[in-house]
N, C-alpha and C positions, 0 to 999 in steps of 0.2 A: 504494500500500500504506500508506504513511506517513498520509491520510485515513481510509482504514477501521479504522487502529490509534484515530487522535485520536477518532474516532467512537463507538468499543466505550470506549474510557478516559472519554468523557464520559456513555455510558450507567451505564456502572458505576459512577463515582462517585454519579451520582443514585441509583442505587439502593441506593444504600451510603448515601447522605444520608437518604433515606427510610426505611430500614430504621432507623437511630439513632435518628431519631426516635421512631418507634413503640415501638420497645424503650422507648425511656424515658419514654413517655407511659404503656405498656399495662403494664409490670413495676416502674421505678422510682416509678413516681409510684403504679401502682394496689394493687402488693404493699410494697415497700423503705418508702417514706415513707409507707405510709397515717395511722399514727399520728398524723404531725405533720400531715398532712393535713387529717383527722377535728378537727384545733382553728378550722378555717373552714368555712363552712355556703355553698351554694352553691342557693339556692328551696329554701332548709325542710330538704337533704339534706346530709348531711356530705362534704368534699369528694372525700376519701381514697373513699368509697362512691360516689362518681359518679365518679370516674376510673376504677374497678372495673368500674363498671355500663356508664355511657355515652359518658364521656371519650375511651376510648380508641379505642372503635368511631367518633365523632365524627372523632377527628381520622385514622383509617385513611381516609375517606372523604376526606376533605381531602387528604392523601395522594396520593388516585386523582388526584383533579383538579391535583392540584400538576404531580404527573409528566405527567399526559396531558399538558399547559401545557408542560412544560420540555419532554420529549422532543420535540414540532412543533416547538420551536424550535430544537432541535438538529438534526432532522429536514431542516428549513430548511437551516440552513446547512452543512449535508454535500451540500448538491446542488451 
């Protein structure tokens, strides 16, 4: 029992890591700071406007791959 506790506690923290992330990529950085954002230029676009547009979808995908990555290795070592 004590295994499948450590197992679900290691799931959920990733998921809880992951989700922070994105929060603060997609709302802090693309709504909260666009302002200060928008004073740095990222290919000709403002940056606050690319964390909006594509930053955050950029890094949700990064995201998938992170987790796929962490949970096999979690995955692993729960057998």
């Amino acid at each position: 029992m004590s295994k499948d506790n450590s197992y679900w506690e290691a799931n959920l923290a990733l998921i809880k890591k992951c989700l922070a992330i994105w929060f603060v990529v997609s709302y802090v950085f693309g709504i909260l700071l666009v302002e200060q954002l928008n004073a740095i230029s990222l290919g000709g676009y403002k940056l606050g406007f690319w964390f909006a547009q594509q930053g955050s979808i950029y890094v949700f995908v990064a995201l998938i791959f992170y987790y796929a990555k962490k949970m096999g290795e979690i995955d692993a070592n729960s057998k």
